[in-house]
C-alpha positions in Angstrom: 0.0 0.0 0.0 1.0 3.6 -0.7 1.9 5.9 1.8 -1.3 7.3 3.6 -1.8 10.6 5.1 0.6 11.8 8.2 -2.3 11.0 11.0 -3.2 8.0 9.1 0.7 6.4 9.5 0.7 7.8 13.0 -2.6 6.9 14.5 -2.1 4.0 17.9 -3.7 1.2 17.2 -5.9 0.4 20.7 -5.0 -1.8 23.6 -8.6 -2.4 24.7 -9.4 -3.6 21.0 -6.5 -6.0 21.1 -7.9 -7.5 24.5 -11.1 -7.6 22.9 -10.1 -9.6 20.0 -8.6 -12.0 22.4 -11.4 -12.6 24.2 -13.8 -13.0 21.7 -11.5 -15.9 20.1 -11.6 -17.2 24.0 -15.3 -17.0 24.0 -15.7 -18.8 20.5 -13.8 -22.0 22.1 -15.8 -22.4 25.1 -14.1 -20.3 27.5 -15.8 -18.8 30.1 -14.4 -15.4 30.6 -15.5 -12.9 33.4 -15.3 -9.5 30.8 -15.5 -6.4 32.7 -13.5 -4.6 29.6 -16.2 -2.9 28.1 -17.6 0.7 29.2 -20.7 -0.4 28.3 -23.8 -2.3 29.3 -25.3 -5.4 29.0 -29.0 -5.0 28.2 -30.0 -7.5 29.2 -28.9 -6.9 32.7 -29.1 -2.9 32.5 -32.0 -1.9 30.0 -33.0 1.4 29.0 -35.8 3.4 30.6 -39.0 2.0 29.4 -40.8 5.0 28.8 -37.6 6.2 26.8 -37.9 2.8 24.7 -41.7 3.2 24.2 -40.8 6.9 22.7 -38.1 6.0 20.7 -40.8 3.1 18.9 -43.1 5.5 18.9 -41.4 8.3 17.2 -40.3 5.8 14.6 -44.3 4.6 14.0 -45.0 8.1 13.9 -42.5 8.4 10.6 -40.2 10.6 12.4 -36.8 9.1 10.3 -36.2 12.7 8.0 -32.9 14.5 8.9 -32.8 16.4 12.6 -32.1 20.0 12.6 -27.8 20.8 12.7 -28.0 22.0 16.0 -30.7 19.4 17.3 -34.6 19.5 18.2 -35.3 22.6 19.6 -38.0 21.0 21.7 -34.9 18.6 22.7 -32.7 21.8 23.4 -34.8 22.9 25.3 -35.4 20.0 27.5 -31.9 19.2 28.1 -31.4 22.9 29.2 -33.9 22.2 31.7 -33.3 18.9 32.7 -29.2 20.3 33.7 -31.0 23.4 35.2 -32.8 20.6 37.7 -29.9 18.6 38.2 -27.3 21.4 38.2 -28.8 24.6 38.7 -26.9 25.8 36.3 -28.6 27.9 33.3 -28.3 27.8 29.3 -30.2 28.5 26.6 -31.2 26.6 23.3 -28.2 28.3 21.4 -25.9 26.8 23.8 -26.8 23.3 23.5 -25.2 21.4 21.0 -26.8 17.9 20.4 -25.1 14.9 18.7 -24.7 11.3 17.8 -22.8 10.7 21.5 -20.0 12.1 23.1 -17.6 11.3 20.4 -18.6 13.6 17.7 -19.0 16.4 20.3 -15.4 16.0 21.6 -13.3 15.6 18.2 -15.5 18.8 17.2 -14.2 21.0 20.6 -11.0 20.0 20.1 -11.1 20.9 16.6 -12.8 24.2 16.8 -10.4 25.3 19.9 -6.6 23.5 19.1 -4.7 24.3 16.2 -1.3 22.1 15.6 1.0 23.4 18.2 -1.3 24.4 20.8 -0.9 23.1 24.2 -4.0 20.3 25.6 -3.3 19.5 29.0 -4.7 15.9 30.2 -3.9 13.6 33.0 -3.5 9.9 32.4 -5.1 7.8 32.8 -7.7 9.3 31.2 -10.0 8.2 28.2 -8.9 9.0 24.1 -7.6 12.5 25.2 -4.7 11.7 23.8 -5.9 10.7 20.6 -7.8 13.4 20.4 -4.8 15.6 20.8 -3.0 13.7 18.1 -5.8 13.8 16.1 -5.4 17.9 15.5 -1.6 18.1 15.9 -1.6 19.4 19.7 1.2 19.7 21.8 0.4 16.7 24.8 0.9 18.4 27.8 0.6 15.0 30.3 0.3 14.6 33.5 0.6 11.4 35.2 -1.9 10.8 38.1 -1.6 9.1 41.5 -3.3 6.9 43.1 -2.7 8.9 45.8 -5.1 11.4 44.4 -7.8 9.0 43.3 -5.9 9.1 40.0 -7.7 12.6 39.7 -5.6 15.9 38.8 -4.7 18.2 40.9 -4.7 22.0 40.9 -0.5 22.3 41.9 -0.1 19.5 39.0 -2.1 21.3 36.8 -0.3 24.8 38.0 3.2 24.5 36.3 1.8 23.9 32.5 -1.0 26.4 32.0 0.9 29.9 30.7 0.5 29.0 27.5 -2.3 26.2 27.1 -5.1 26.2 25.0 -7.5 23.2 26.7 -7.8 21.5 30.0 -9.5 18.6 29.5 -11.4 17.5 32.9 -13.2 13.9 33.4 -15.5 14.1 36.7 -16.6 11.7 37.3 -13.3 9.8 35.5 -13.6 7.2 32.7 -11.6 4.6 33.5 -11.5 5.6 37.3 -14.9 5.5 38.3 -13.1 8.0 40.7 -13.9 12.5 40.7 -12.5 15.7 42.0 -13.6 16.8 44.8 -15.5 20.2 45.6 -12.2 21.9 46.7 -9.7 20.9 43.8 -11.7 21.9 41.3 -12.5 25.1 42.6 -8.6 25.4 42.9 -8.7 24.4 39.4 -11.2 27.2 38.1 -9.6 29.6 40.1 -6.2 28.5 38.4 -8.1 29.0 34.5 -9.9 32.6 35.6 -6.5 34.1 36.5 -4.8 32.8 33.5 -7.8 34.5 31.4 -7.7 37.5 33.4 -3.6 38.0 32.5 -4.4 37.3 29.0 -4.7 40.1 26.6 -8.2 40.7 25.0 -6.2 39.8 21.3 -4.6 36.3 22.8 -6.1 33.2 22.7 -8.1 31.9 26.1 -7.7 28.8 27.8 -10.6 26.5 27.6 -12.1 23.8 29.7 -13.6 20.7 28.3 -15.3 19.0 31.1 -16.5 15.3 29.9 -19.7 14.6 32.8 -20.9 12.0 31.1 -21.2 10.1 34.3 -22.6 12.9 36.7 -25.9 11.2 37.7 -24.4 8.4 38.9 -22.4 9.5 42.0 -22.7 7.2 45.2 -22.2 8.8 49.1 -22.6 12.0 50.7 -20.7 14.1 48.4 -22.5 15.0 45.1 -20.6 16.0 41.7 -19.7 19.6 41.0 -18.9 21.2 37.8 -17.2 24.8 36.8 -20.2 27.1 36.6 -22.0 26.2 39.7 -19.1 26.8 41.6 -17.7 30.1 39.4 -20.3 31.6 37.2 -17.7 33.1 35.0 -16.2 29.7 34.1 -18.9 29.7 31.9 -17.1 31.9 29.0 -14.1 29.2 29.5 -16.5 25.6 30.4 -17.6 23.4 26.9 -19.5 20.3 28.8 -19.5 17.0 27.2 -22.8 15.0 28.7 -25.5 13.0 27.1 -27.8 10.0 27.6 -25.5 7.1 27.3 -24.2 6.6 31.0 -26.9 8.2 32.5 -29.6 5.8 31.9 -27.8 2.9 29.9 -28.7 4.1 26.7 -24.9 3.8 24.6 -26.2 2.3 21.7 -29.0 5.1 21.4 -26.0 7.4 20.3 -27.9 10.8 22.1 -25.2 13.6 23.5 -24.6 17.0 24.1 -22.7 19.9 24.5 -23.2 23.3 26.7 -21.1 26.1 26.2 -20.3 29.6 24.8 -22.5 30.2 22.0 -19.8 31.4 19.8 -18.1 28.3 20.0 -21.5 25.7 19.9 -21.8 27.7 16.6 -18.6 26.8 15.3 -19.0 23.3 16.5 -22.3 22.9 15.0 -20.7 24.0 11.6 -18.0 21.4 11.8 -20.1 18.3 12.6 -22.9 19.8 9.6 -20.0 18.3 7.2 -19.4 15.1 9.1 -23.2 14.7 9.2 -22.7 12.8 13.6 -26.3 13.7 13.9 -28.4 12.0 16.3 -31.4 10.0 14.8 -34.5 12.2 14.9 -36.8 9.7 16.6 -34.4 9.1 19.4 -34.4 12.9 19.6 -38.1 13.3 20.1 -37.9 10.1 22.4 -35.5 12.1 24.7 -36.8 15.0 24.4 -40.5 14.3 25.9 -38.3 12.0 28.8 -36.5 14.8 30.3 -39.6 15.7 31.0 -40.5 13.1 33.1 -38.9 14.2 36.3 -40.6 11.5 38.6 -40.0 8.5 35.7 -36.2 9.8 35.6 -35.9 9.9 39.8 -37.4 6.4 40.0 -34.9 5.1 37.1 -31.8 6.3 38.7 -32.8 5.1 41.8 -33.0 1.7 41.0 -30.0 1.8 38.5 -27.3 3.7 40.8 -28.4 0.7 43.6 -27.5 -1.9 41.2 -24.2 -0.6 40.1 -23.1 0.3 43.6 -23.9 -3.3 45.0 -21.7 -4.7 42.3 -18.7 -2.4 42.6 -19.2 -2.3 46.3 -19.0 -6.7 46.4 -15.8 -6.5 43.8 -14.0 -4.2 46.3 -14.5 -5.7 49.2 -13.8 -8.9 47.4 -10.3 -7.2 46.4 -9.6 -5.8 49.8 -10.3 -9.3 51.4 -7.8 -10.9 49.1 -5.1 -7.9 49.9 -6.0 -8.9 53.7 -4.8 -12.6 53.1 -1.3 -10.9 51.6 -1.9 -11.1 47.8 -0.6 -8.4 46.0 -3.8 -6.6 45.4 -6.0 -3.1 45.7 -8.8 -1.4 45.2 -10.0 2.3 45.1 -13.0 2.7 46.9 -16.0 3.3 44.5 -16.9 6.9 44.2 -19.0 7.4 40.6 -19.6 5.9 37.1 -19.5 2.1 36.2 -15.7 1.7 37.1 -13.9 0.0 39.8 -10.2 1.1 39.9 -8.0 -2.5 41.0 -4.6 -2.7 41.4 -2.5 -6.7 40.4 1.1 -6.4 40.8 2.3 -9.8 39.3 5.3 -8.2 37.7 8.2 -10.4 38.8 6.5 -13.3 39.2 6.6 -16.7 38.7 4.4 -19.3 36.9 5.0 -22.9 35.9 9.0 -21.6 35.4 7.9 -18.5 33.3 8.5 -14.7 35.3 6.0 -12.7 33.7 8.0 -10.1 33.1 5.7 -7.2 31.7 2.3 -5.7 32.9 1.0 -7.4 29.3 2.4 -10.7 30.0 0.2 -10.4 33.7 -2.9 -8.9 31.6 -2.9 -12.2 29.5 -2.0 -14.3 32.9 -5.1 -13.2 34.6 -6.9 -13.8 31.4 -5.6 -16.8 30.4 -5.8 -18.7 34.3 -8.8 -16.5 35.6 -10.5 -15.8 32.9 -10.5 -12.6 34.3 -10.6 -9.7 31.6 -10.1 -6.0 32.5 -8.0 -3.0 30.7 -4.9 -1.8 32.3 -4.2 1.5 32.7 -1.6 1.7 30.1 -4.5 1.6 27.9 -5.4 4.7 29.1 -1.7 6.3 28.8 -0.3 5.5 31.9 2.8 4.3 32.2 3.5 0.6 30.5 3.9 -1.0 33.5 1.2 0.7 35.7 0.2 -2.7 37.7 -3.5 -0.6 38.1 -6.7 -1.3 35.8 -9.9 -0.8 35.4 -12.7 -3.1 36.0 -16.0 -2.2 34.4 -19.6 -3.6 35.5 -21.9 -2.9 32.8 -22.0 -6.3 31.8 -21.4 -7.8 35.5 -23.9 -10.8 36.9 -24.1 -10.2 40.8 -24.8 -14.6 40.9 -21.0 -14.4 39.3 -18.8 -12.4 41.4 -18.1 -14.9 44.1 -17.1 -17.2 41.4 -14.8 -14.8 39.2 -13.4 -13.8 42.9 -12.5 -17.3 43.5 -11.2 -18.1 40.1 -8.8 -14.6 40.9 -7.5 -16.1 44.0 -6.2 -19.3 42.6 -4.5 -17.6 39.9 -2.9 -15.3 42.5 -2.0 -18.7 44.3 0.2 -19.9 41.5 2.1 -17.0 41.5 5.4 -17.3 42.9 8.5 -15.1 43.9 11.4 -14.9 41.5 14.3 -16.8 42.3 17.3 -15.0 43.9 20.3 -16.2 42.3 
């Protein structure tokens, strides 16, 4: 083949597709494989709202399958401005919602309408596609590498020393693949941090934006709630471009229903981009949505029931983690905080097995999946460091009637694993 374009030669094939491929060939023979890779659901296990699935076949039996406005339903617009005013308190107008076909389109479009090649993103790893994202439009990666110390979460006095100069922050809260968030006090430290970097800007030089990705704000377990930039600063909201939408909230991925909020200038721009990539969202699913944010008491119910379901599992995988730390394995386990993530730590590096050291963090990834049939995405999948021993361990697709069993299968595997040898 002849050479290709420059992004086209230099794009990074995916880890989590390579694991995927693996498993699907371990599936095919029989295998019985625990997969918690997936940021997605089961539906089977975790189905859409019903009323939102009666709207969607609804709208389609009522022949709405023409083309959606650019921007989105108005009516839609509208309701999702509402339905963040409920759950936020925070306050937009039509002209600064942006709807698409999911969060994708809506993220590859920001980045797009605010980097040019050169410009400095700042991201924290691990942290999901940002960057790709910055590769995809010739940024400069600015990276930080999080702690676990931290949650995994960036803080303000990381963020501090790289934004004289920077052109977008990108913030996950609550974090894909942590299932971790920032608390109330860092991010204000973090606003305050982007206000007086706009303030010593010059009206003619280029601002420093925020894109905050909350795709997983409504499902936040304990006392503390989430928090976003304009709540807590009302002028964030000239810097703040939210990434949200339906497909975490209530289960719906495959629906392919997100959105943007943001400065109207820049939802304008971004709605001219994605009119020539044509990442609309179906109309029917539009007027589905639409009429169910509405439904305060159908939405309440919904989470209600959802958020206790997820919580039990990543509550039972945890504890299940921290009892095998207690017996001296080499294992951990962040304490669930948001989202469908459980953060797990496996430190096999070193190790022993029938005479073989596993000798890299992808020789333990295929050890666990391989003897445990245990399959979850390592951080390094994420851009963290190649041998990160941390992962993450998705439940969309968990069965509560399995996680004794996966746990069990965990703990022999852990069993076989021996010292090296001093020589």
């Amino acid at each position: 083949m002849s050479k290709l374009s420059h992004l086209a030669e230099t794009l990074i094939g995916s880890e989590i597709v390579r694991l995927g491929n693996e498993i699907s060939a371990r599936i095919s023979r029989g295998e019985k494989i625990y997969n918690y890779t997936i940021g997605d659901f089961d539906p089977q296990i975790f189905s859409i709202p019903q009323e939102l699935e009666d709207g969607i076949v609804s709208a389609y039996r009522n022949k709405y399958t023409n083309y959606p406005p650019g921007d989105g339903l108005l009516e839609l617009r509208t309701a999702i401005a509402s339905f963040i005013a409920d759950q936020e308190g925070i306050t937009y107008q039509p002209n600064e919602v942006l709807v698409a076909g999911g969060g994708r389109p809506l993220i590859y479009s920001l980045f797009r309408v605010i980097v040019d090649a050169g410009d400095k993103v700042i991201y924290a790893v691990p942290s999901w596609n940002n960057n790709h994202y910055t590769h995809m439009t010739g940024g400069e990666h600015c990276v930080i590498e999080a702690t676990p110390e931290n949650d995994f979460m960036p803080t303000a006095a990381d963020i501090a020393p790289h934004i004289a100069g920077a052109t977008l922050l990108c913030l996950c809260t609550p974090q894909n693949p942590t299932g971790t968030k920032l608390a109330k006090e860092e991010l204000q430290k973090i606003c305050k941090l982007v206000i007086d970097e706009n303030t010593r800007r010059g009206a003619a030089e280029k601002k420093l934006y925020v894109m905050f990705d909350q795709m997983y704000f409504t499902l936040v377990y304990g006392e503390e709630g989430h928090f976003n930039p304009v709540s807590l600063y009302p002028e964030m909201k000239e810097y703040t471009v939210f990434i949200d939408g339906i497909s975490k909230a209530f289960a719906a991925t495959g629906v392919r229903l997100g959105w943007s909020l943001g400065p109207a200038p820049i939802i304008a721009k971004m709605k001219a981009l994605l009119s020539h990539i044509g990442a609309w969202s179906p109309m029917a699913e539009q007027k589905a949505t639409a009429n169910y944010l509405q439904d305060k008491v159908a939405i309440s119910a919904y989470l209600t029931h959802f958020k206790k379901e997820l919580e039990e599992r990543l509550w039972r995988i945890h504890d299940g983690f921290i009892a095998l730390k207690e017996k001296g394995y080499e294992v951990d386990a962040v304490a669930p905080q948001a989202a469908i993530y459980l953060t797990v730590k496996i430190d096999l590096k070193g190790k022993q097995v029938d005479g073989n050291t596993l000798e890299t963090q992808v020789q333990v990834t295929d050890y666990l999946l391989s003897e445990a049939g245990l399959a979850i995405v390592p951080f390094y999948a994420f851009g963290a460091d190649r041998q990160s021993p941390w992962y993450r361990l998705s439940i969309g697709t968990c069965k509560k009637e399995e996680i004794d069993e996966m746990l069990g299968k965990l703990e022999a595997a852990l069993q076989k694993c021996a010292a090296p040898v001093l020589s």
